[in-house]
MIKE-725377 format. One record per residue (C-alpha): residue number from 1; residue in one letter; z, y, x. Coordinates in steps of 0.25 Angstrom, whole numbers, plus 5000, padded with zeros to 4 digits. Example, Ala and Ser with C-alpha at 12.3 -4.5 7.8 and 13.67 -1.06 7.14 Angstrom:
<pts>
@n:1; res:a; pz:5031; py:4982; px:5049
@n:2; res:s; pz:5029; py:4996; px:5055
</pts>
This chain:
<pts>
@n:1; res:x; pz:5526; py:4833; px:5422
@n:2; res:x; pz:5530; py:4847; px:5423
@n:3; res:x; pz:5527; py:4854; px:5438
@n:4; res:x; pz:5539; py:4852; px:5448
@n:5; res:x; pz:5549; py:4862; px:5444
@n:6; res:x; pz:5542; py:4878; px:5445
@n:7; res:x; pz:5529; py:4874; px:5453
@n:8; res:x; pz:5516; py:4882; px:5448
@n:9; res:x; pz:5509; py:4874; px:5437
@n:10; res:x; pz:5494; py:4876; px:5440
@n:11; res:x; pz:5497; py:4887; px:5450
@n:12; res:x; pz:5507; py:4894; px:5441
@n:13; res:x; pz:5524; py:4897; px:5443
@n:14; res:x; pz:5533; py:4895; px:5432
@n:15; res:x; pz:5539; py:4905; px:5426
@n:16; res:x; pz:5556; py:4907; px:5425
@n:17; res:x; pz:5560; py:4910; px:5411
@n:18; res:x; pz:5576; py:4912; px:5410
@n:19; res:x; pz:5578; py:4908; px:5395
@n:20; res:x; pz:5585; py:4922; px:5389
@n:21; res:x; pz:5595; py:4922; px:5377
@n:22; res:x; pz:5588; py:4918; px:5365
@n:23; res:x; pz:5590; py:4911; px:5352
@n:24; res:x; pz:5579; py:4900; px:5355
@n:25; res:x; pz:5582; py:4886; px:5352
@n:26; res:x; pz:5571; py:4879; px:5363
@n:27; res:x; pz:5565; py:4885; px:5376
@n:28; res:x; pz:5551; py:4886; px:5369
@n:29; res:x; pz:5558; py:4893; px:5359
@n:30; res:x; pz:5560; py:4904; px:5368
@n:31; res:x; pz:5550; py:4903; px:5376
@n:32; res:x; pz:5540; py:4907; px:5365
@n:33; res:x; pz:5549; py:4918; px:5359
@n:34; res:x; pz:5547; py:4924; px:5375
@n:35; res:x; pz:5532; py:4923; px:5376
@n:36; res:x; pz:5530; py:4925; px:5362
@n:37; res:x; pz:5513; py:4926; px:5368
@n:38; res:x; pz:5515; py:4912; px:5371
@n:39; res:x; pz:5515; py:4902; px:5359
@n:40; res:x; pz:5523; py:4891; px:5355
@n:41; res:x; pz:5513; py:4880; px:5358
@n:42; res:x; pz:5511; py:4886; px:5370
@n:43; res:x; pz:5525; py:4885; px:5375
@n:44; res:x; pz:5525; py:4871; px:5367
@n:45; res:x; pz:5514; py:4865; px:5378
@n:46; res:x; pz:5519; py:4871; px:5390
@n:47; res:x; pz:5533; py:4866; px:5387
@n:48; res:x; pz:5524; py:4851; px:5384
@n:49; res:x; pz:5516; py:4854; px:5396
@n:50; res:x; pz:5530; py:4856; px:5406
@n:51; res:x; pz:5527; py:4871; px:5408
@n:52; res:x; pz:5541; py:4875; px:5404
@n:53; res:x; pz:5553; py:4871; px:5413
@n:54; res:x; pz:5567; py:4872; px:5414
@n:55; res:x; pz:5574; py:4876; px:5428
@n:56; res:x; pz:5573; py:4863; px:5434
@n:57; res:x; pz:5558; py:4863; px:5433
@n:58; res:x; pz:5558; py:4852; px:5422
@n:59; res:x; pz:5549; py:4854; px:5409
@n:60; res:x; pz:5555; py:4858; px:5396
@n:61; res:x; pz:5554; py:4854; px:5384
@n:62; res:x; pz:5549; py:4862; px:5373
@n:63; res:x; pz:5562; py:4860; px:5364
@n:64; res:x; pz:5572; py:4863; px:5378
@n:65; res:x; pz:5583; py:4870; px:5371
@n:66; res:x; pz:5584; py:4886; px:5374
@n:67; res:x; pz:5594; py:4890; px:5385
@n:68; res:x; pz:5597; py:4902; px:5388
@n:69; res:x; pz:5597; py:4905; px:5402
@n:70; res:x; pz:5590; py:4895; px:5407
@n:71; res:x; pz:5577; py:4895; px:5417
@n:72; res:x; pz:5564; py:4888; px:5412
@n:73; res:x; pz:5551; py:4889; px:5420
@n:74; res:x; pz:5537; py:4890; px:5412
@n:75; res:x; pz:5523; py:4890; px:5415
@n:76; res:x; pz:5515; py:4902; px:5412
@n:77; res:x; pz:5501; py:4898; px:5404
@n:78; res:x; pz:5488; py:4906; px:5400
@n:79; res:x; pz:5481; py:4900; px:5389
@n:80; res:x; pz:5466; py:4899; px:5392
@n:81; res:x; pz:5470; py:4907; px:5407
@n:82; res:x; pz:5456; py:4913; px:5411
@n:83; res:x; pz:5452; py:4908; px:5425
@n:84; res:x; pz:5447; py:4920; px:5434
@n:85; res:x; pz:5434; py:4916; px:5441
@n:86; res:x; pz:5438; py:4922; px:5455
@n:87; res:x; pz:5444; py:4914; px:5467
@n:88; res:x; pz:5454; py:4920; px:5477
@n:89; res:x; pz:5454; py:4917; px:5490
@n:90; res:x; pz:5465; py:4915; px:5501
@n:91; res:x; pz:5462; py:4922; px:5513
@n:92; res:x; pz:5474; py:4919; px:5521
@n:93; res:x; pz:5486; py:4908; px:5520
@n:94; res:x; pz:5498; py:4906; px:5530
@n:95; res:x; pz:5513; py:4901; px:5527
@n:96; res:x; pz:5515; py:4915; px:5521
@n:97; res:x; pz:5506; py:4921; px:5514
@n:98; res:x; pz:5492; py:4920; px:5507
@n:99; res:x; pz:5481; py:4931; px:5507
@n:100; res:x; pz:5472; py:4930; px:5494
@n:101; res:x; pz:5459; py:4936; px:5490
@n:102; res:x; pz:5462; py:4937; px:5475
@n:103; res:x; pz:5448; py:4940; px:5467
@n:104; res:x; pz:5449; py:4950; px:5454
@n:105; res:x; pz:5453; py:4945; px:5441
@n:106; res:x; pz:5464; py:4934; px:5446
@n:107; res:x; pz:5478; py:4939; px:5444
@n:108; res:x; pz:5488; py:4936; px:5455
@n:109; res:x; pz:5501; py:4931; px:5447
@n:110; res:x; pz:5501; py:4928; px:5432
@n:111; res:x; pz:5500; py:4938; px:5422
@n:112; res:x; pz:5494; py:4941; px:5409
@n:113; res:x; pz:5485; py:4929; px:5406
@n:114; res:x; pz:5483; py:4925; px:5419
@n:115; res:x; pz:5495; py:4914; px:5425
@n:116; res:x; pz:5485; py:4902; px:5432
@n:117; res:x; pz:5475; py:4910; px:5435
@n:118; res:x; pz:5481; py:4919; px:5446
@n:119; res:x; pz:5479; py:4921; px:5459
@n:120; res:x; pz:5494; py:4915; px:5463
@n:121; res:x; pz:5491; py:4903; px:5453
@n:122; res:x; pz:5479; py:4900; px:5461
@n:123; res:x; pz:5485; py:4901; px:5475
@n:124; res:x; pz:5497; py:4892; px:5468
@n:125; res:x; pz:5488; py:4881; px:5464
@n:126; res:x; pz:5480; py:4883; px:5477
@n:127; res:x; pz:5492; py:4883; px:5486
@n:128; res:x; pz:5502; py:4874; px:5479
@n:129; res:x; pz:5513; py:4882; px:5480
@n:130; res:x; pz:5523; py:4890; px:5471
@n:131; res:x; pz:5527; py:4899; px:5482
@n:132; res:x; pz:5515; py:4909; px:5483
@n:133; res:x; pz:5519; py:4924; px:5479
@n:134; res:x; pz:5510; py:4933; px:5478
@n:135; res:x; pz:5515; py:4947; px:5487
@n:136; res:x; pz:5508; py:4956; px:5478
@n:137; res:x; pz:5498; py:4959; px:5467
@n:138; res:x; pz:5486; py:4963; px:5464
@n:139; res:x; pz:5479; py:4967; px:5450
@n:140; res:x; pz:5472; py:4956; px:5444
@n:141; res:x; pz:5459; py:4964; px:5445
@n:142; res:x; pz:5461; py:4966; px:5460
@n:143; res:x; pz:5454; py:4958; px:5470
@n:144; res:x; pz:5459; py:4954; px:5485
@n:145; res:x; pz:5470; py:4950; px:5495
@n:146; res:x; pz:5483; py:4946; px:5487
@n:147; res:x; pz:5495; py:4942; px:5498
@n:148; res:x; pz:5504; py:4928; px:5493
@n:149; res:x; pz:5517; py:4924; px:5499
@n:150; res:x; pz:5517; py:4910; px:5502
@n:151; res:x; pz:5530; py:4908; px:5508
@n:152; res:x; pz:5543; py:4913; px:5500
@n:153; res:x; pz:5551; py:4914; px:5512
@n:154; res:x; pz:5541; py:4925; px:5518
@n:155; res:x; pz:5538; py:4932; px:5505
@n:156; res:x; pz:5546; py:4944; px:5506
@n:157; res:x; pz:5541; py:4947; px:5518
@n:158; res:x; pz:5528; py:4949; px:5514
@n:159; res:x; pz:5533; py:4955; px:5502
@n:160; res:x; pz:5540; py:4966; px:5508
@n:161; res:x; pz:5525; py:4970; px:5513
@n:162; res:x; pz:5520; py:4974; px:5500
@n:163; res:x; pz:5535; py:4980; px:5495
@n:164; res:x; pz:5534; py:4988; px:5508
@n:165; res:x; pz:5522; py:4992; px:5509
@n:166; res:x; pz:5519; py:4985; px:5523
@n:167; res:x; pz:5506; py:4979; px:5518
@n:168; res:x; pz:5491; py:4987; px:5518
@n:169; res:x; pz:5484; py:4983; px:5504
@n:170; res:x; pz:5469; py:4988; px:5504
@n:171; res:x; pz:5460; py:4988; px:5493
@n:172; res:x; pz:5448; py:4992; px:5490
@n:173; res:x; pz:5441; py:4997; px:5477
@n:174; res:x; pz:5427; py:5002; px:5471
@n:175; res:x; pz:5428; py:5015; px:5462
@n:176; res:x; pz:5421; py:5026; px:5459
@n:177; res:x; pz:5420; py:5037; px:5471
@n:178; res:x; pz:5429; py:5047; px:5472
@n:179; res:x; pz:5421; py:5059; px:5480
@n:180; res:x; pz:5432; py:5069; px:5474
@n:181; res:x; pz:5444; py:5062; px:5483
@n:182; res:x; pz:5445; py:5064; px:5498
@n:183; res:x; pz:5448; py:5048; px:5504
@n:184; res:x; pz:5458; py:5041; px:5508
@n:185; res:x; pz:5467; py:5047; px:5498
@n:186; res:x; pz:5480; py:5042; px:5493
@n:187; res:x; pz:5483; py:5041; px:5479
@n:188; res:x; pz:5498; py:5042; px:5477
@n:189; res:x; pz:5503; py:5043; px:5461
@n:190; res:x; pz:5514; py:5036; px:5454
@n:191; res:x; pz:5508; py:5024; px:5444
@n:192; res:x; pz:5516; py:5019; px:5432
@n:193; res:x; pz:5512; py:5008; px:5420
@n:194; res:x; pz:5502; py:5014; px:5411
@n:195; res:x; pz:5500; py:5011; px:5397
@n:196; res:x; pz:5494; py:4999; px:5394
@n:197; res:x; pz:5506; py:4994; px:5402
@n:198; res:x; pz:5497; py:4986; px:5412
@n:199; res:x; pz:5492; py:4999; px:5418
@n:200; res:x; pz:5498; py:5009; px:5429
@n:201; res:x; pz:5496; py:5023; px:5428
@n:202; res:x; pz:5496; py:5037; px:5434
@n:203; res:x; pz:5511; py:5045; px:5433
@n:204; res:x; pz:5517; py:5058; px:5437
@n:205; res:x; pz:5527; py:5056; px:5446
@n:206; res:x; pz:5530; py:5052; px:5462
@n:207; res:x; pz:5519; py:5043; px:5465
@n:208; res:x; pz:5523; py:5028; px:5467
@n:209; res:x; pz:5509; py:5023; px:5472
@n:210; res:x; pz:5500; py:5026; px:5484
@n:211; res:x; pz:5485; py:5022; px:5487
@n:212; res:x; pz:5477; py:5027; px:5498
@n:213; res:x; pz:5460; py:5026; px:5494
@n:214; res:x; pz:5451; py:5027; px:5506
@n:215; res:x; pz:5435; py:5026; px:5501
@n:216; res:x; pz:5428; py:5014; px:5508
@n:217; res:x; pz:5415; py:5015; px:5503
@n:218; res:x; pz:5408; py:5027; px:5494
@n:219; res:x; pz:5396; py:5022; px:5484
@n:220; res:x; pz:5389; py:5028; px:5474
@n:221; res:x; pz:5395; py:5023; px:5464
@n:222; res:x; pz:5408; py:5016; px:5469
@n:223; res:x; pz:5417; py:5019; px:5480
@n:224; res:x; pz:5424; py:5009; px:5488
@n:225; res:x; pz:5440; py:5014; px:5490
@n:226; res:x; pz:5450; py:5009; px:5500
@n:227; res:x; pz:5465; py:5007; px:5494
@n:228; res:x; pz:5476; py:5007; px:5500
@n:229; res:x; pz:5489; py:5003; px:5491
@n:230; res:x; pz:5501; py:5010; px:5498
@n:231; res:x; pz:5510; py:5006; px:5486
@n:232; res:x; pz:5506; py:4994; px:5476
@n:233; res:x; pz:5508; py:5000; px:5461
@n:234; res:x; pz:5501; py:4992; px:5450
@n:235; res:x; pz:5487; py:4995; px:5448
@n:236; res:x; pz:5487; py:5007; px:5460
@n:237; res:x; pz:5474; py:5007; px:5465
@n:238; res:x; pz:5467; py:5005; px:5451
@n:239; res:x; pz:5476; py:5016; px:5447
@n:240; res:x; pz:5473; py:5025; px:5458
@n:241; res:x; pz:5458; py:5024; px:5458
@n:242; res:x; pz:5458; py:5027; px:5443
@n:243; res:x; pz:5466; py:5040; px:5445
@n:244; res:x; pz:5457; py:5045; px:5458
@n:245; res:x; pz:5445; py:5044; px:5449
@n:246; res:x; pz:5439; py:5031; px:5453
@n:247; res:x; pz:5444; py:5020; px:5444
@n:248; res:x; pz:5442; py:5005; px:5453
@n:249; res:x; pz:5430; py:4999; px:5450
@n:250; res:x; pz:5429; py:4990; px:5437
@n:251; res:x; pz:5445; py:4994; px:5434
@n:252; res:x; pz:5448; py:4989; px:5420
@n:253; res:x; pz:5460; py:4997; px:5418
@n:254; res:x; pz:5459; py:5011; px:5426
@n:255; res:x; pz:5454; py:5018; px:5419
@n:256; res:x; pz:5459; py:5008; px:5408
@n:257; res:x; pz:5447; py:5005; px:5398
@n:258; res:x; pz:5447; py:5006; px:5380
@n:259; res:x; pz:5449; py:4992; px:5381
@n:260; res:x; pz:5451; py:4980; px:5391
@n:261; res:x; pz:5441; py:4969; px:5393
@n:262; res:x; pz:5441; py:4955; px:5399
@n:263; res:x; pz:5440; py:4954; px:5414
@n:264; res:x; pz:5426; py:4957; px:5418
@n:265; res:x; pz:5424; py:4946; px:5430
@n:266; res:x; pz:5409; py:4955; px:5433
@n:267; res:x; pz:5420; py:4969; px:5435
@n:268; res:x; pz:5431; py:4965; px:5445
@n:269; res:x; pz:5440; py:4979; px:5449
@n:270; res:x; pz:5433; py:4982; px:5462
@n:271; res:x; pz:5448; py:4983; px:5468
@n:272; res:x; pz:5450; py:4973; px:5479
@n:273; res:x; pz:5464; py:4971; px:5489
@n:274; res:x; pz:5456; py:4973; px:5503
@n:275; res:x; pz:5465; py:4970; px:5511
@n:276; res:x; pz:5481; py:4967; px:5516
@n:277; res:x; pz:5488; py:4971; px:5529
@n:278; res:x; pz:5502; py:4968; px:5533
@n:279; res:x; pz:5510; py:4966; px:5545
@n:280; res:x; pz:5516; py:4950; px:5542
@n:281; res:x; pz:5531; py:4950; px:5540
@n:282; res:x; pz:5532; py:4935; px:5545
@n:283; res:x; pz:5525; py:4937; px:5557
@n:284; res:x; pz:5522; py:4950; px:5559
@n:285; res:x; pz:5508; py:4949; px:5561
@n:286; res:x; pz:5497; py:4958; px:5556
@n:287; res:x; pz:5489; py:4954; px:5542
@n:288; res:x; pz:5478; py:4960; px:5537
@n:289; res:x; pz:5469; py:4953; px:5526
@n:290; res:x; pz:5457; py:4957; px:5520
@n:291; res:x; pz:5449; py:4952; px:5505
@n:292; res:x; pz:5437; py:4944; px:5507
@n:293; res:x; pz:5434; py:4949; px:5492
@n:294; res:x; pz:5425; py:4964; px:5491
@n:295; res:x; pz:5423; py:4973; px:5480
</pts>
């Protein structure tokens, strides 16, 4: 028997496809001709395994006619998913919210060839619950606190922190020292996608990102930074580091190599989301949570 209608399968949300114009006779017809990456006998056993529903939650067979217009739910697959051999922790739980220690390598929503194992998919599985949202990101390299709504009718309240910028997000980084700059420092320029497409870049023009970098700790070799986020672009400090001279410790991508490699489990980005700190919009109390995890 199929899920009852859009609950998580194993920790994961049904995905909402409304069927576009289209000359295909069944719903696995189109379907495949949409995610061409995904093969017929593929789709067959989903459909077989009830992993492809209509709007009402009920499981569709693999000959249901085509119908323009119509909503169907389906549930995202990786064949032969890698499972990432780090735990995340829960460091805080109320009727609202969820504070999570998130180790490196584990992605916080699906993406690429990653679906069940996800930090979100965990904490579904752990939780029972279809209703936690993550209230922002972080790379799937990056290790440390991740904030999860847990209540839909308080969410946008603690959204708003992150879109106002009412929240304190500190991290903390190893690099190599950087005797030429004067700290703290800001690091203010205007970031755009680079080329291959997953990257962010460097561009001329009014700077639409902001970090200040305070030195923590000075080694021989490494230096331990203090970030500060003032705005949340894609790949900011990573991006910021690299252009100061100081490219993050163990950074696969700036500077980007000749040629990517699998994860290395032994080499984690020594970038780690310290801490978070927030006035609460529900009750108006001081926050302030800190990662149990170190560089």
């Amino acid at each position: 028997m199929p899920a009852p209608p859009f609950q998580p399968l194993d920790g994961v949300a049904a995905s909402r496809l409304q069927l576009p114009p289209g000359p295909w006779a069944t719903v696995l017809d189109g379907l495949c001709a949409r995610f061409p990456a995904i093969d017929r006998a593929q789709w067959r056993e989903r459909f077989a395994r009830g992993r492809v529903l209509d709007a009402q939650g009920r499981a569709l067979a693999e000959d249901a006619p085509y119908r323009v217009g119509a909503e169907i739910r389906y549930f995202r697959e990786v064949a032969a998913e890698a499972e990432i051999p780090f735990e995340e922790r829960v460091l805080y739980a109320d009727a609202h919210l969820l504070v999570v220690d998130k180790p490196h390598f584990l992605p916080v929503v699906p993406s690429g060839g990653y679906v069940s194992q996800t930090l979100l998919a965990r904490l579904t599985r752990r939780y029972g619950s279809a209703e936690l949202a993550p209230l922002h990101r972080l790379d799937r390299a990056t290790a440390g606190l991740v904030l999860f709504s847990v209540d839909p009718r308080t969410r946008s309240a603690y959204q708003a922190l992150f879109r106002e910028r009412r929240i304190v997000k500190r991290y903390e980084a190893l690099a190599a020292p950087l005797p030429q700059w004067a700290f703290p420092l800001e690091r203010a320029s205007r970031l755009e996608p680079g080329d291959p497409f997953f990257l962010m870049r460097e561009a001329e023009g009014a700077p639409n990102s902001l970090t200040r970098i305070e030195v923590l700790a000075r080694g021989d070799t490494h230096w331990r930074y203090g970030l500060e986020p003032v705005s949340g672009r894609k790949h900011q400090l990573r991006v910021h580091m690299a252009a100061l001279g100081a490219p993050i410790l163990n950074d696969p991508f700036y500077p980007l190599p000749a040629e990517r490699t699998a994860d290395d489990y032994a080499r984690p980005l020594k970038l780690l989301a310290r801490s978070l700190a927030f006035v609460d919009p529900v009750d108006g109390s001081q926050r302030r949570y800190e990662s149990g995890l170190s560089l």
